[in-house]
N, C-alpha and C positions, 0 to 999 in steps of 0.2 A: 728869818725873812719869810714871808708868806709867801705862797707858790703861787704862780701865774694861772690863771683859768688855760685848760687845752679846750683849743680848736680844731674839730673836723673839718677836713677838706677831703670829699669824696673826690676820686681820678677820674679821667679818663682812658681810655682803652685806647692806644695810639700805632699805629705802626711805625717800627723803625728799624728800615732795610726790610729781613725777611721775619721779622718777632714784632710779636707787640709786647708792648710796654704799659705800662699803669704809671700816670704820669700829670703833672699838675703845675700850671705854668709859673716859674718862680718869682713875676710881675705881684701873683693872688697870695703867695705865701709871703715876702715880705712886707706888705701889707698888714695882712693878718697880725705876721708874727710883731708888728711894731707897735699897732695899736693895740690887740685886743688881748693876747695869750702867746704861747706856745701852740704848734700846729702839728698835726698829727692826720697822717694821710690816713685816706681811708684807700685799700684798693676796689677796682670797680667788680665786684666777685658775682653781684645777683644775690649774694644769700645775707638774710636779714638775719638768722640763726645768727650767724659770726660777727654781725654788726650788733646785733644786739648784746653781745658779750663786751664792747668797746662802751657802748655808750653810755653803762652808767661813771663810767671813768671821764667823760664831754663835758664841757660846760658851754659847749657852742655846737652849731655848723652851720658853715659858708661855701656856700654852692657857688661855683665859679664860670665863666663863659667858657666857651668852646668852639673850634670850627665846623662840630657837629652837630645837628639837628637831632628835638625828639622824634622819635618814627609818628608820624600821622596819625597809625592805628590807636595810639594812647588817647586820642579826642576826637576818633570815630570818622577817621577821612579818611580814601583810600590809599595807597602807596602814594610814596613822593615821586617827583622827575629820577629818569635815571641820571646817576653820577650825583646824585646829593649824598653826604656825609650821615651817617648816621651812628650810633653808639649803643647798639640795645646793650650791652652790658650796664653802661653807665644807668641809661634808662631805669633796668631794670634794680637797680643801686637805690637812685635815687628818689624817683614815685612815689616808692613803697616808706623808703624812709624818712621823706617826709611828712607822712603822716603822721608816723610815729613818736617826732620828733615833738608835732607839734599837741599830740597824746600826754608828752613827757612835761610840757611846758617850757622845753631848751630851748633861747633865742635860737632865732635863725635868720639869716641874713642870704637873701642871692641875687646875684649879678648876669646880666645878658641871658644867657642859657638856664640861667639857675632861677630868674625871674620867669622863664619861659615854663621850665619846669615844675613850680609850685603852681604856677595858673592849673597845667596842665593835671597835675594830682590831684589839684581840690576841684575837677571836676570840668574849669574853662576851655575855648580853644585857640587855635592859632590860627593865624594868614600866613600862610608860607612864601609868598613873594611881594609884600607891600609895595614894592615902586613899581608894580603893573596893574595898582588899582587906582581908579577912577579916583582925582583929585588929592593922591597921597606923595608924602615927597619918596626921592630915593635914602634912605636911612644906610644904603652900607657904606664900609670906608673909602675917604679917596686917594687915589693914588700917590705913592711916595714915600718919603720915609717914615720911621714909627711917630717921631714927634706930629706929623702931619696928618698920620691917620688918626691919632688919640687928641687930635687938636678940639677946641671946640667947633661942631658944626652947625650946631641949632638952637636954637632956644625952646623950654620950658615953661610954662603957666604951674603954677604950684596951687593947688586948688586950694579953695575956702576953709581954713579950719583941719589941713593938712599939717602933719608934723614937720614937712618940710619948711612948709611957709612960718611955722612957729619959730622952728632953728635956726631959718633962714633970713627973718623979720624981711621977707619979700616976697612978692607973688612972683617973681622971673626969674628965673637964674640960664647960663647957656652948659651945653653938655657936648660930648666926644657918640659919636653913632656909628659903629660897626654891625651894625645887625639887619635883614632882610626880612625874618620872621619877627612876628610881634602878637600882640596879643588882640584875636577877634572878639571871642564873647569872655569877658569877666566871669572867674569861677564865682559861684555862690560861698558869699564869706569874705571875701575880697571886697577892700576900699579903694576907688583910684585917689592918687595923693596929687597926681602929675601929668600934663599930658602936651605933647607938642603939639605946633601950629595946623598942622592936618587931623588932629584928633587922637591921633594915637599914644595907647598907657604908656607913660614912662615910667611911673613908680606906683607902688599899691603899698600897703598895711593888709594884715592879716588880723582882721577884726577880732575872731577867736585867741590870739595868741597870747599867753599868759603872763612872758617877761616881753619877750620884741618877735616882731616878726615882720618884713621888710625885705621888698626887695626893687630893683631897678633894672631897668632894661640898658641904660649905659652902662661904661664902667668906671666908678670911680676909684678902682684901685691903682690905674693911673695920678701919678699927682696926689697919692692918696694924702699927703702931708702941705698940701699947697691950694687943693680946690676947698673953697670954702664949703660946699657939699657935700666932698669926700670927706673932709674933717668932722663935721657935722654927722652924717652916716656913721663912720666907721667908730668916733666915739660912741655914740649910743648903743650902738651895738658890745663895743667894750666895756659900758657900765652894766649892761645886760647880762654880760658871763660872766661879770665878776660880783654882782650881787645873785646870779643863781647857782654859784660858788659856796659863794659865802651861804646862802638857804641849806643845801646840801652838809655841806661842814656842822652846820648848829645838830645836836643832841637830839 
């Protein structure tokens, strides 16, 4: 039997009680682990030295959401409000490695924070509080239980000639919005695919990228086996690791 492509899933750095923890929510890994490969944590260390030794073993990575924010300094704004979340470990994880990754031509695939984070490496920035700008909706979740908050809240425009709208054979589809930061200016290199009714990115392509490169500002790892988007999404992405599997494998 031929071996499954592995998937990186870099952590977050978490507190819990008096220790932190290197930790990755198991919503994102059974996801992963159904559609696209086997998964394989990455911890959130800072050093590309030791990541670099993992990843010619990769055939993916999938950058996952988080209830932490990138630090502002990454796209040249000053501190955030006190009492925001932050993760320089993670940060400093994942920046850097996705460059690299996408140096290597390994799909990459990121969701909420991991969307945030590729804007923010290749160069783009953020809005750190969307629902206190002029004419924007509130995008974080609402109150209640988990079904409620990952429900759908909005709708979608799937832009012209986007791969969504190709998969999708529609220009609309609705989505689940947990998030407050989003993306201000488009990095250079970056396609928007998607955007909701007040304007804001909800999906881009990585025009440079060699097998895939994608990411989204919701999450569809919710229902990943049930939203026609998340299906969509997350197989392309598992054709992606597993023909840059297969590339690597040949002679």
């Amino acid at each position: 039997m031929q071996a499954r492509p592995l998937i990186g899933i870099p952590c977050d750095v978490k507190p819990v009680g008096k220790w932190d923890f290197h930790a990755v929510g198991d919503k994102y890994i059974q996801a992963v682990q159904h559609t696209a490969g086997d998964v394989v944590l990455l911890p959130a260390l800072g050093d590309q030295q030791k990541l670099a030794r993992l990843l010619p073993q990769l055939d993916g990575l999938f950058l996952t959401g988080s209830h932490s924010n990138v630090e502002p300094r990454h796209y040249g704004e000053g501190a955030a409000r006190e009492g925001t979340l932050h993760d320089p470990l993670r940060d400093n994880t994942t920046l850097p490695l996705i460059r690299t990754v996408l140096d290597l031509g390994m799909p990459l695939f990121g969701v909420c924070r991991g969307f945030q984070e590729i804007n923010v490496a290749l160069g783009g920035t953020l809005h750190q509080h969307i629902q206190e700008l002029p004419g924007k909706m509130d995008h974080r979740e609402p109150e209640g239980d988990i079904p409620t908050q990952y429900g759908d809240a909005h709708n979608i425009t799937l832009l012209s000639g986007s791969l969504l709208q190709q998969w999708l054979g529609s220009d609309h589809t609705r989505v689940n919005s947990l998030h407050q930061q989003g993306i201000k200016d488009l990095a250079p290199g970056l396609t928007a695919e998607a955007v909701a009714d007040d304007g804001i990115i909800e999906a881009f392509r990585i025009d440079a990228a060699k097998t895939f490169g994608y990411a989204v500002q919701w999450h569809p790892e919710w229902q990943y086996d049930q939203k026609p988007a998340s299906v969509a999404l997350f197989g392309a992405f598992a054709a992606a690791c597993a023909a840059y599997r297969q590339q690597k494998m040949q002679p």
